[in-house]
Backbone as numpy.savetxt, mean C-alpha at the origin, in Angstrom:
# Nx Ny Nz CAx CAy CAz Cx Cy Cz
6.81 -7.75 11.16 6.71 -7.11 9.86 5.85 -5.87 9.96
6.30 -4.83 9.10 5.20 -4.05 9.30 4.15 -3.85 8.35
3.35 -2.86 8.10 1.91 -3.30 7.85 2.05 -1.63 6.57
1.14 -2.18 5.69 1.27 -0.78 4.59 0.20 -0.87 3.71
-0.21 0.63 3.75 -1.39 0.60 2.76 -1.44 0.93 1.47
-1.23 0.54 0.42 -1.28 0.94 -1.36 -2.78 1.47 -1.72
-2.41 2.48 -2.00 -4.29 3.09 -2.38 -3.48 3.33 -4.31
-4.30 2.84 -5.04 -3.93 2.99 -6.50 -5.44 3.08 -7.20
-4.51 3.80 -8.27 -5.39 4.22 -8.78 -5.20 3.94 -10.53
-6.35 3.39 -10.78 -5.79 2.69 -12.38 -6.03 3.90 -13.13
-5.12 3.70 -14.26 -5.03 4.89 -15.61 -6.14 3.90 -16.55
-6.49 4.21 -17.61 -7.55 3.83 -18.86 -6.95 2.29 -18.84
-6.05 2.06 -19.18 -5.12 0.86 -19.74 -5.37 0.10 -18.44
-4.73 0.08 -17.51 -4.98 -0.05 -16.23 -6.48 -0.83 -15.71
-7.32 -0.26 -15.86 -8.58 -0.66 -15.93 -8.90 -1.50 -16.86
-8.62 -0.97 -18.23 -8.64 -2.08 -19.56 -8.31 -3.50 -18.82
-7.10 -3.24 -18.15 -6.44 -4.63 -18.21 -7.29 -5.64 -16.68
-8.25 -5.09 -15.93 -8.75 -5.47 -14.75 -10.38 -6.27 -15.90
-10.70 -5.32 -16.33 -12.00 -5.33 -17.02 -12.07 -6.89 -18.07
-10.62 -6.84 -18.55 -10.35 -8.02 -19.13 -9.61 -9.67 -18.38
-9.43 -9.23 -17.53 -9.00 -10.58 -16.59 -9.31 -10.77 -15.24
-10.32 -9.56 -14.62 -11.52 -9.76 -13.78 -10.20 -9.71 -12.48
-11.46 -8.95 -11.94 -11.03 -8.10 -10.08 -10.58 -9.19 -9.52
-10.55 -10.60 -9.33 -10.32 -11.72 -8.80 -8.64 -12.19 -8.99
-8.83 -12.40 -10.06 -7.85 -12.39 -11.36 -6.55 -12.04 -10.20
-6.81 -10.34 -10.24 -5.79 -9.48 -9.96 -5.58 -9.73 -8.31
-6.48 -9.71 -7.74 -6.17 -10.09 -6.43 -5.75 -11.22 -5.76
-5.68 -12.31 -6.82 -4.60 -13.55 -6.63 -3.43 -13.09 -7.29
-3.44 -12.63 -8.42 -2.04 -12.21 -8.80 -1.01 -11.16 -7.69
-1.40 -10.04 -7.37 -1.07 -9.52 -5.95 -0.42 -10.38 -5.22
-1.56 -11.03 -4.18 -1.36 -11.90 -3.34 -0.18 -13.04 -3.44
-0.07 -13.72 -4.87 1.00 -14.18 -4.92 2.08 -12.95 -4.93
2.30 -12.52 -6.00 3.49 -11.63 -6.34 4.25 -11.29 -4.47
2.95 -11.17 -3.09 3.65 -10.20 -2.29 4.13 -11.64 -1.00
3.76 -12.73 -1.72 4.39 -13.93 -1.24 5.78 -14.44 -1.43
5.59 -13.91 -2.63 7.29 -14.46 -3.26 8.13 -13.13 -2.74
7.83 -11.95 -2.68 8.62 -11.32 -1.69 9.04 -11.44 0.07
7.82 -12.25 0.14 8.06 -12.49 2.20 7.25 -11.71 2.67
5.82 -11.18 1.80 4.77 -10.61 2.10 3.80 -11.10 2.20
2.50 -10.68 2.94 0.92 -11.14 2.66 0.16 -10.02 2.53
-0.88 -10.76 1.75 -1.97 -8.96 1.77 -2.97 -9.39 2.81
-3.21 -8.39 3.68 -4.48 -8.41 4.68 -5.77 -8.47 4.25
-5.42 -7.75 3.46 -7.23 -7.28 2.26 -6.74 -6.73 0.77
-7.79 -6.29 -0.13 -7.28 -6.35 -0.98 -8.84 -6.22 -1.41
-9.34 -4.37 -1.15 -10.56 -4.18 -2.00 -10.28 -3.36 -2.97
-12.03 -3.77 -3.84 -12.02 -2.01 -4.73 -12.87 -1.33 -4.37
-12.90 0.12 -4.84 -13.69 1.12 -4.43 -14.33 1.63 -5.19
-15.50 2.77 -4.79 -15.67 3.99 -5.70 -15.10 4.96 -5.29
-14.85 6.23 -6.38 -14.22 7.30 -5.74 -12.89 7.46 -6.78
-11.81 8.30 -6.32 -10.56 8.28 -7.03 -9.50 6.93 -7.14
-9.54 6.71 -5.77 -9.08 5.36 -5.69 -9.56 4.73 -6.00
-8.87 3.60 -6.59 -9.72 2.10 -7.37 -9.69 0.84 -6.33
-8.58 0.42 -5.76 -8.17 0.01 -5.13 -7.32 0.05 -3.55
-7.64 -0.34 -2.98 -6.76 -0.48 -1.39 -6.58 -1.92 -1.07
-5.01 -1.60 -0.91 -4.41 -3.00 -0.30 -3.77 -2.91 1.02
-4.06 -3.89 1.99 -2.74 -3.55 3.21 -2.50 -4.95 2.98
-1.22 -4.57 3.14 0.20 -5.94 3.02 1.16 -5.74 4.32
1.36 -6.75 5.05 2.23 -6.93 6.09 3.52 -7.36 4.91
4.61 -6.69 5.00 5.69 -6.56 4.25 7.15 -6.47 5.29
8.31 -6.94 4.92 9.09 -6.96 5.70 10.24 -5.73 5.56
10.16 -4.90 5.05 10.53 -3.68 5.38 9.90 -2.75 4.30
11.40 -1.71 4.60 10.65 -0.32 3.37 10.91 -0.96 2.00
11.78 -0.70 1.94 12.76 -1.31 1.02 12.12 -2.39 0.03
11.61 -3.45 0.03 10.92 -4.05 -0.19 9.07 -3.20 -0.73
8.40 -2.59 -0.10 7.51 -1.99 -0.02 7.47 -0.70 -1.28
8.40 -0.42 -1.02 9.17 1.09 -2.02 9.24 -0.12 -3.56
9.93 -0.85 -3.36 9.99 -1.96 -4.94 8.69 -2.11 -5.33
7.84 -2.52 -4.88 6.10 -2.48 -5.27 5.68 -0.90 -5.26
5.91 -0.34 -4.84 5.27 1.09 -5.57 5.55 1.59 -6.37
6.89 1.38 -6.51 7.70 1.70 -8.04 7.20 1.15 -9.01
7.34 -0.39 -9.15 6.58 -1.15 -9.66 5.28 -1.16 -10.48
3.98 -0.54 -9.50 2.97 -0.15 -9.83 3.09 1.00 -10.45
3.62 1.81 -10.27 3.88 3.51 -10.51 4.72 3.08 -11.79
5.55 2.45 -12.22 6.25 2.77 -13.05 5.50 2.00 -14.48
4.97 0.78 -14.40 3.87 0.23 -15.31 3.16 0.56 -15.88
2.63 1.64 -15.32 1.58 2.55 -16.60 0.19 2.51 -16.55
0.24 1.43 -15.46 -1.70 0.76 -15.42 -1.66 1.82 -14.22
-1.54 2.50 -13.26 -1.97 3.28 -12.76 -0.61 3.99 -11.88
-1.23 5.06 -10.29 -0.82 5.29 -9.74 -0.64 4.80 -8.07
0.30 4.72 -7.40 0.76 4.35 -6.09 0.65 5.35 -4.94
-0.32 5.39 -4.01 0.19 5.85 -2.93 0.51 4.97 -2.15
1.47 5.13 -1.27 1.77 4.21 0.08 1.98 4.34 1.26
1.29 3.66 2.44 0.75 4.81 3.58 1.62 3.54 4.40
2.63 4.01 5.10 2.93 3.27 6.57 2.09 2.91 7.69
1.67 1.85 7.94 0.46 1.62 8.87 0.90 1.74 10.69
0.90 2.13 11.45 0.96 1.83 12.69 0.17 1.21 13.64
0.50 0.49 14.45 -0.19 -0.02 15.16 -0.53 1.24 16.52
-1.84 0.74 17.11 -2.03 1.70 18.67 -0.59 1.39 19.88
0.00 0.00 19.69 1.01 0.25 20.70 2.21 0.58 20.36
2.63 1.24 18.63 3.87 1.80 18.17 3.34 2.95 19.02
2.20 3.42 18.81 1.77 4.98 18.80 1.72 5.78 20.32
1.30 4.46 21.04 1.91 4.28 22.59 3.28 4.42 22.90
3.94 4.28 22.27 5.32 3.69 22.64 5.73 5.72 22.06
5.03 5.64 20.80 5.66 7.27 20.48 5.18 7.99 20.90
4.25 8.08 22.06 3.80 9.22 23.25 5.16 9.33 23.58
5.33 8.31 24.75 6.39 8.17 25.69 7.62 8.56 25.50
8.35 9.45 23.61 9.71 9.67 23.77 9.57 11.34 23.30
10.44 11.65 24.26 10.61 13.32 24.26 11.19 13.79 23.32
10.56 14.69 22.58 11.68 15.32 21.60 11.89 16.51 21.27
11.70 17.63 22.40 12.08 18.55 22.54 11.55 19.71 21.64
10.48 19.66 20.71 9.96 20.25 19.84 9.32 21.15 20.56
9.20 22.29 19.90 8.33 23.72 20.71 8.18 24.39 18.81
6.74 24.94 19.14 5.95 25.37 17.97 6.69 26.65 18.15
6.26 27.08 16.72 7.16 28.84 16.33 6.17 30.05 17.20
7.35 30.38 17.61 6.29 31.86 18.19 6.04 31.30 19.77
6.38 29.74 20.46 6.01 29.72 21.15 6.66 30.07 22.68
């Protein structure tokens, strides 16, 4: 499975709705919700800063992954980014293939 990071960010309402059924609350609700898809969350903090929240979820494709950001994004309690996670031996593996790229001018 691969691995993905949700950085969100709650709108007023959004927060309203954390403030009233507590940070806990929400992070079992998550956690289930990404079970009944064929997901798990790795972690599942909050922050200070713009972001409110960061989640990484081992998820079984995009497709799946893209449905939860929509999801979040389309609800109204906040916004979705979603970061594809790689591992060091994908990143190994994408040394090793040629692809013929040459910078402009070069």
């Amino acid at each position: 499975m691969a691995r993905y990071l949700f950085e969100v960010s709650y709108s007023v309402d959004g927060m309203r709705g954390v403030m009233k059924e507590g940070a806990e609350n929400r992070e079992t609700f998550i956690s289930k919700m990404a079970a009944d898809l064929g997901a798990s969350v790795e972690s599942f903090d909050f922050a200070f800063g713009a972001t409110d929240v960061y989640v990484i979820c081992e998820i079984p494709d995009d497709e799946t992954a893209a449905a939860i950001a929509m999801a979040v994004g389309s609800s109204g309690a906040g916004s979705c980014r979603t970061v594809k996670l790689l591992s060091p031996s994908q990143i190994d593996k994408a040394r090793g293939i040629t692809t013929g790229y040459r910078a402009p001018g070069a």
